[in-house]
VOGU-3710 file (C-alpha; in Angstrom, 3 decimals, decimal comma):
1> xxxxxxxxxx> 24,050/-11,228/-24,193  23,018/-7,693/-24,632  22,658/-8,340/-28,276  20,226/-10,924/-28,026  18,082/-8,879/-25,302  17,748/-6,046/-27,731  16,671/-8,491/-30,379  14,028/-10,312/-28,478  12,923/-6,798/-27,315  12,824/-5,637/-31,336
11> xxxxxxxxxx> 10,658/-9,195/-31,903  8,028/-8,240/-29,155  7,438/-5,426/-30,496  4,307/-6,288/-32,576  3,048/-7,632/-30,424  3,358/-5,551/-27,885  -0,263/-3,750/-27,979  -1,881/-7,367/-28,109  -0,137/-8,125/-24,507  -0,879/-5,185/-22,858
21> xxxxxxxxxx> -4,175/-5,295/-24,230  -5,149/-8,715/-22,273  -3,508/-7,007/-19,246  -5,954/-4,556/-19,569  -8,736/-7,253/-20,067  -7,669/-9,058/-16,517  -7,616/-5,777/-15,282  -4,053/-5,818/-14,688  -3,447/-1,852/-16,457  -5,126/1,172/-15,873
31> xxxxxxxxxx> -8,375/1,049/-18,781  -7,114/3,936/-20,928  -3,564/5,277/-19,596  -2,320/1,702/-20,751  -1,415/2,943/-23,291  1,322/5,103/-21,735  3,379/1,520/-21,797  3,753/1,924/-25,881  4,763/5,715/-25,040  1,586/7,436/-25,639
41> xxxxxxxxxx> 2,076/10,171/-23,904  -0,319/13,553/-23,340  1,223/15,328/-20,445  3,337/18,369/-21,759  7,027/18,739/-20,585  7,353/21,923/-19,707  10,343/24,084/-19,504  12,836/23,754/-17,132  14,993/21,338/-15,499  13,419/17,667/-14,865
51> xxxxxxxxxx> 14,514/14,891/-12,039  12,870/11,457/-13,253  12,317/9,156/-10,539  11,628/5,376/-11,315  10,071/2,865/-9,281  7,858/-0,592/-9,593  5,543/-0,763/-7,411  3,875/0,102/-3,610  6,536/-0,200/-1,838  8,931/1,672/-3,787
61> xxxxxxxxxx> 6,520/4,547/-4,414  6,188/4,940/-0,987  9,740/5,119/-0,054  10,397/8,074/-2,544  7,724/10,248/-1,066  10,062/11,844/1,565  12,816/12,422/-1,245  9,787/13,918/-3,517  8,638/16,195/-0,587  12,002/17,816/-0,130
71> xxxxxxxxxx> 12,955/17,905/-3,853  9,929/19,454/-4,886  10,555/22,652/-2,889  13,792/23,422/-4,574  13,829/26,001/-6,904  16,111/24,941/-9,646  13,724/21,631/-10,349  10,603/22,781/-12,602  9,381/19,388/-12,553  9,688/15,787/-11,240
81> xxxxxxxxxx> 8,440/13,064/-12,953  7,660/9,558/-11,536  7,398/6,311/-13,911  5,439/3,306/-12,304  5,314/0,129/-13,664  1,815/-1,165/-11,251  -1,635/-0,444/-11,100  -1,177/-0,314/-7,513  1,404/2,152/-7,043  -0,178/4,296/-10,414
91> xxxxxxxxxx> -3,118/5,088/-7,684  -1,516/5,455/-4,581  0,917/8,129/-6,443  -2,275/9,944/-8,550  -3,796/10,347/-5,157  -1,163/11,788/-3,457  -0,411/14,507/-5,830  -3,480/14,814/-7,762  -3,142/18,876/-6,458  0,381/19,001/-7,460
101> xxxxxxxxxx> 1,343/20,935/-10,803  4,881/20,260/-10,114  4,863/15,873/-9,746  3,760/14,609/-13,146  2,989/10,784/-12,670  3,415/8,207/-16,049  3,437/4,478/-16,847  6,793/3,608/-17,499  6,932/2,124/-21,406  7,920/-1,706/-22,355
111> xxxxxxxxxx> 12,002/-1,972/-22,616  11,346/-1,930/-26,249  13,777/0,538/-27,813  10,935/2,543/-29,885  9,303/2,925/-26,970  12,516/3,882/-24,802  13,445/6,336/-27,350  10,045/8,352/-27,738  9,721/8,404/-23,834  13,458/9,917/-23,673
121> xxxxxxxxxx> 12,926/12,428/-26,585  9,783/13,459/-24,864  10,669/13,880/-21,064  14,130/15,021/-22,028  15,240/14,246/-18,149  17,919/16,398/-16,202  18,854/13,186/-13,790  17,518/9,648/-13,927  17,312/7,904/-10,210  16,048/4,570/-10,163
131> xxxxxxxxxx> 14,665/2,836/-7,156  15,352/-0,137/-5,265  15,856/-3,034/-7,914  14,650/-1,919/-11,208  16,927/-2,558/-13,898  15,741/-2,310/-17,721  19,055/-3,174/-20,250  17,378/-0,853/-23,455  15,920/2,410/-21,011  19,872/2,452/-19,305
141> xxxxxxxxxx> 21,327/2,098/-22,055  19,827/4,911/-23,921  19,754/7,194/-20,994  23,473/7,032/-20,544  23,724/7,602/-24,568  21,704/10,725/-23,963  24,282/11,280/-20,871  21,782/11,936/-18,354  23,000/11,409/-14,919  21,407/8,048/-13,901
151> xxxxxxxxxx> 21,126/7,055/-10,284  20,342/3,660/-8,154  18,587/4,608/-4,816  18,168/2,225/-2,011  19,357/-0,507/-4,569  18,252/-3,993/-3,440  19,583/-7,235/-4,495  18,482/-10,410/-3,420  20,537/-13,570/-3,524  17,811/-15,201/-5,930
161> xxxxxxxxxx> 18,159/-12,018/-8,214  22,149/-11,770/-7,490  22,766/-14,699/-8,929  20,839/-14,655/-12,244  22,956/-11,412/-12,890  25,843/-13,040/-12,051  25,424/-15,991/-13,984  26,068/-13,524/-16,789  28,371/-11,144/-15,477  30,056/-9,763/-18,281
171> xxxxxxxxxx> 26,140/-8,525/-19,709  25,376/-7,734/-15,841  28,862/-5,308/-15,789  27,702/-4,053/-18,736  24,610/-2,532/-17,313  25,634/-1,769/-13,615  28,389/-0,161/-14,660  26,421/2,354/-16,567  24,626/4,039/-13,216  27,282/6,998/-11,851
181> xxxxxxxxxx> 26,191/6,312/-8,371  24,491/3,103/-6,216  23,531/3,959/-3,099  22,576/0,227/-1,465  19,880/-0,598/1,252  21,832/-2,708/3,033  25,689/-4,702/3,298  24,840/-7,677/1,206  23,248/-5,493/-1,633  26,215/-3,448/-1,443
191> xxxxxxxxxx> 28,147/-6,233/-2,041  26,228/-7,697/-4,790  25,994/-4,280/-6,612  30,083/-4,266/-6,477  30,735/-7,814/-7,866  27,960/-6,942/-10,732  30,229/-4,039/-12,071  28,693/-0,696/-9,956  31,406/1,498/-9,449  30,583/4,253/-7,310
201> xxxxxxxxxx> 29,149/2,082/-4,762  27,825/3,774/-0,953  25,457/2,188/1,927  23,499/4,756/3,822  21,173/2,209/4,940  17,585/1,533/4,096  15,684/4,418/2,844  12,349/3,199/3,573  13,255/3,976/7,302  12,348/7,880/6,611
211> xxxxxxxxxx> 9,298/8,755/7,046  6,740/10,905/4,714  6,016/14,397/6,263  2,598/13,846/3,932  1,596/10,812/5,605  1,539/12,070/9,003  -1,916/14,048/8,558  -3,689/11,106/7,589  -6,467/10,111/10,057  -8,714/7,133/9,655
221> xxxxxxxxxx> -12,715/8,615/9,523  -14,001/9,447/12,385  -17,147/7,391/11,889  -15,617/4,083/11,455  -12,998/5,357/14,188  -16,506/5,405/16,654  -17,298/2,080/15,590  -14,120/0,463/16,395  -11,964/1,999/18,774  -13,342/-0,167/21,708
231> xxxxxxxxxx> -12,645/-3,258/20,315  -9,549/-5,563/20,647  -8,202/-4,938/17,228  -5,096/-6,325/15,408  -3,995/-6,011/11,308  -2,644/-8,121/9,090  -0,441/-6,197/6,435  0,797/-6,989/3,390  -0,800/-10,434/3,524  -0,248/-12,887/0,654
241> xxxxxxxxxx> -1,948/-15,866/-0,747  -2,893/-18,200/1,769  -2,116/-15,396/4,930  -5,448/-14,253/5,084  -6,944/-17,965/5,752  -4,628/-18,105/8,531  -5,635/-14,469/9,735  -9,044/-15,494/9,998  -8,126/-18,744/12,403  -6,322/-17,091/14,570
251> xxxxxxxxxx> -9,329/-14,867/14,642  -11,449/-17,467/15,650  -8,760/-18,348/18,422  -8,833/-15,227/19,538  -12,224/-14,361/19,716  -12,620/-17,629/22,813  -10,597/-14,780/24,681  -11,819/-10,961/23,252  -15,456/-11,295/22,439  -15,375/-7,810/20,819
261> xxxxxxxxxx> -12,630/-8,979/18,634  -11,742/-6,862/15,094  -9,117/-8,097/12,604  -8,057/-5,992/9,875  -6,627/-7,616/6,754  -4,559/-4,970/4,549  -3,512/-7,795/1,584  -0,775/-6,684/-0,614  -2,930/-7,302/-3,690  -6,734/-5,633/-3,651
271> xxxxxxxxxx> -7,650/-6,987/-6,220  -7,317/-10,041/-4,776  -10,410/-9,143/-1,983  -13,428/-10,956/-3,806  -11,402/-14,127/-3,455  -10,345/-13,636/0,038  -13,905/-12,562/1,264  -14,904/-15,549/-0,242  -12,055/-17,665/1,484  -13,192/-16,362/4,987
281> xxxxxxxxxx> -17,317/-16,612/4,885  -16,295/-20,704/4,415  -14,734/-19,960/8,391  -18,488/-18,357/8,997  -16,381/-15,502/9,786  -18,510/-12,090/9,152  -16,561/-9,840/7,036  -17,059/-5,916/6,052  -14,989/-4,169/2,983  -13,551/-0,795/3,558
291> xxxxxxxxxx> -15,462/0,435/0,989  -18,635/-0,287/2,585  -17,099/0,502/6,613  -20,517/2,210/7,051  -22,338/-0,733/7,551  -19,953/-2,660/9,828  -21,735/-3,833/12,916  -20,629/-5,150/16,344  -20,324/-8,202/14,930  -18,110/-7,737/12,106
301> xxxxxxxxxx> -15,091/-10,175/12,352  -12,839/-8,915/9,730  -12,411/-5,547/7,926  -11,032/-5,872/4,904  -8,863/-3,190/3,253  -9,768/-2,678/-0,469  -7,668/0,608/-1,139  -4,396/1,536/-1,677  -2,822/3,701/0,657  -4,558/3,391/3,542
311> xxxxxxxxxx> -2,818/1,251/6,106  -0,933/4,231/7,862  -4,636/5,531/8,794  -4,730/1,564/10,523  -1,177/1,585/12,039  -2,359/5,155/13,974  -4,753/2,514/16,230  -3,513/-0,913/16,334  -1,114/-1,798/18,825  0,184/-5,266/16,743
321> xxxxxxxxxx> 0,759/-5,689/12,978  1,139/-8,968/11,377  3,509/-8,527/8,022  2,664/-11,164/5,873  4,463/-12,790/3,010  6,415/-14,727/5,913  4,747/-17,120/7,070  3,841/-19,102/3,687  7,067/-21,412/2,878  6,531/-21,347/-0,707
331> xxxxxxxxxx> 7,188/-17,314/-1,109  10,899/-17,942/1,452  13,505/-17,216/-1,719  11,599/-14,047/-2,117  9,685/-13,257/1,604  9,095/-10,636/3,961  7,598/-7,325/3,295  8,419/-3,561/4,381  8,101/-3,629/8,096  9,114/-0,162/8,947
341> xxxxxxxxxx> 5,845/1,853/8,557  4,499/0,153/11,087  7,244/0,564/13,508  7,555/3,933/12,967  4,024/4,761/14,181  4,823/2,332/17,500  3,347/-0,462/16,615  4,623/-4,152/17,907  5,960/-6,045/14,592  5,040/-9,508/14,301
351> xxxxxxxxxx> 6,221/-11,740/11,695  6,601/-15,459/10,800  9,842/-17,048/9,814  10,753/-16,203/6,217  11,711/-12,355/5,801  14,288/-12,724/3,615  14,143/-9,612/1,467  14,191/-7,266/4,891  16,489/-9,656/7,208  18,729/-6,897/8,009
361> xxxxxxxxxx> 15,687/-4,415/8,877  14,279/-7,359/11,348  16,921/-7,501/12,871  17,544/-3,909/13,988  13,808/-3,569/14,571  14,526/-6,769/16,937  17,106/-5,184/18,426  14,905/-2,329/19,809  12,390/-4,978/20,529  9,937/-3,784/18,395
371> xxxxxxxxxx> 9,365/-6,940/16,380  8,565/-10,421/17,652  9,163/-13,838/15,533  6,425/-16,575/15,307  6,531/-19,530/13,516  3,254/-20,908/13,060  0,055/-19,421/13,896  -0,175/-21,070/17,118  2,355/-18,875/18,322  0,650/-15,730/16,343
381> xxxxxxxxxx> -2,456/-16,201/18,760  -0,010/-16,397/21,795  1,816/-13,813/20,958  -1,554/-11,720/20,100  -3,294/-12,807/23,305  -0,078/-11,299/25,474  -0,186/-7,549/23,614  -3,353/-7,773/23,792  -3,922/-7,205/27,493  -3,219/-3,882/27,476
391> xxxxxxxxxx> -3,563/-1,140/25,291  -1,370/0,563/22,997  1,644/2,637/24,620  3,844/5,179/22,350  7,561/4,195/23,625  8,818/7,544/22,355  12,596/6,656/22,773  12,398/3,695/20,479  10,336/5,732/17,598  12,945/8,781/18,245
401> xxxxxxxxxx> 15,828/6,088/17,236  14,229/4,634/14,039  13,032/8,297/12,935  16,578/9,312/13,921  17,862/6,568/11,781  15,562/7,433/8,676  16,371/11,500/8,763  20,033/10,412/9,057  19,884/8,242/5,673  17,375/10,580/4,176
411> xxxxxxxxxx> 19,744/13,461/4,405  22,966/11,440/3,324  20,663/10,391/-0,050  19,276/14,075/-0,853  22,937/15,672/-0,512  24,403/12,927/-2,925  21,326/13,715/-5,134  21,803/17,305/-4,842  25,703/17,033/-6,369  23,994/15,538/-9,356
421> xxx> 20,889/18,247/-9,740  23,761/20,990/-9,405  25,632/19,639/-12,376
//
């Protein structure tokens, strides 16, 4: 099987340019660092020892920054380089260390082995971690050829992904058993990553629980804060197709109740807002981008979010967050998105019935009654209408567990990644 990857990676290769080109066109890659994809690369090494960290997207990005925060004040490491394969996370990451000489952010390049070979003779890495579910057959291949010390961090596998891999095993042992350590997010990835050929398998649970020391100084501006701090407001997070239309009727519901009613929709893609904007002015529903938050009046119905990175400065102020990509049936083999940010800054966790990919997070954050199931948005706006009546209250005990939690896993992760920068 692996021999048939690597040649269908060899014939892509011409036309590699021409596909990442029309990306580019749709706006799907960054307008000139594209290129970075076909291992164009300007950025300098450097002397010194490099730690590579590897991640796809938002969500993963995010859920390194703790690890990158400690790391980067350790001596022995002259450099750490993240790879990203999104837009998305490309700009959340240049933003956060746009100031830092020490983080180096690239676009990881096409699983093509030209590519995989320049980018490894270039960056020359000291340890490879990869996070969450990112596997590429050429890039671990070559790294462990190179014998660089390559790591799987908070490694998720989903039953829909689980089984692909395992309906070729002997190619899927072949590639898991490559990584020196998997540390899983949770039992059934654990499980998954030992039947797939891992070998040094450990469960610390989910990293994404600890929580960014960076993040915490982030306040939302105090002009819009004026605006809308005496209004019933609730968000929407991490909404998906469809979400926001429901968002917006259950505004409307709402707003029979709260006549100073604010929803905030934070959708997962932003470059999806045009359309969405769109979608909602058909409900006569008055909506203001974040872009242009200095014009949003007392009767603005909807803010929507059209930035990366910004829905900490939100979950500071709201009492009740909506996750989305659970409550459209069509996204249930793949559903539910990161809930934990939000419960980490006290806010009540609602989301509808298909969470798959964070079942095992839900259910701990149900345990300390921090997040509520609904089913249909009927039950949104009743469950809404109840927190609504009173304001936001910090339990401090329940936050104190799920940061306890986080610096507990956070700590077990850096000393396992520590054996490996020592070697």
């Amino acid at each position: 099987m692996f021999f048939w990857y690597k040649l269908l990676s060899y014939l892509f290769y011409p036309f590699a340019y021409f596909f990442l080109y029309l990306r580019k066109f749709k706006k799907k890659e960054h307008k000139t660092r594209y290129k970075e994809k076909l291992s164009h690369i300007k950025t300098r090494r450097g002397d010194g020892r490099l730690i590579w960290f590897h991640v796809a997207s938002v969500g993963e990005a995010m859920s390194i920054l703790p690890l990158v925060d400690f790391l980067k004040k350790e001596k022995e490491i002259n450099k750490i380089l993240i790879t990203t394969i999104t837009l998305s996370s490309s700009q959340i990451l240049d933003k956060r260390f746009e100031q830092d000489e020490k983080i180096i952010h690239q676009f990881l390049p096409l699983d093509v082995p030209i590519f995989v070979s320049k980018f490894l003779s270039h960056w020359r890495p000291n340890l490879a971690i990869f996070i969450d579910s990112e596997i590429w057959p050429n890039l671990i291949t070559d790294i462990k050829k190179k014998k660089v010390p390559l790591l799987l961090i908070n490694g998720r596998i989903t039953k829909k992904s689980f089984l692909r891999w395992n309906f070729f095993n002997s190619f899927a042992k072949k590639i898991f058993g490559k990584f020196d350590l998997c540390i899983a997010a949770n039992k059934q990835s654990e499980n998954y990553l030992k039947i797939l050929g891992a070998k040094n398998t450990k469960n610390y649970g989910n990293l994404k629980f600890a929580k960014s020391k960076t993040a915490n100084g982030r306040q939302l501006n105090s002009s819009l804060l004026s605006k809308i701090e005496s209004r019933k407001i609730w968000c929407a997070s991490s909404t998906h197709y469809n979400e926001e239309i429901l968002c917006g009727k259950t505004h409307l519901e709402l707003k029979k109740i709260y006549k100073n009613m604010l929803t905030i929709i934070i959708p997962r893609h932003v470059n999806r807002v045009g359309k969405i904007k769109d979608q909602l002015a058909k409900y006569n529903l008055s909506v203001c981008l974040y872009k242009d938050s200095d014009k949003i009046t007392e009767s603005t119905d909807v803010l929507l979010i059209d930035a990366y990175g910004e829905s900490t400065k939100f979950y500071k102020i709201v009492k009740c967050v909506l996750l989305g990509k659970s409550l459209v049936e069509s996204l249930k083999s793949d559903s539910g998105q990161n809930p934990i940010e939000a419960s980490i800054f006290g806010c009540q966790v609602i989301h509808g019935p298909y969470v798959s990919n964070f079942s095992e997070v839900y259910e701990y954050l149900q345990s300390l009654n921090v997040a509520k199931k609904v089913n249909d948005i009927e039950e949104l706006k009743d469950q809404l209408v109840e927190q609504l009546k009173t304001d936001k209250v910090i339990n401090s005990e329940v936050i104190k567990k799920i940061e306890y939690y986080g610096e507990t896993t956070l700590n077990n992760v850096l000393n396992e990644i520590k054996i490996y920068i020592s070697k």
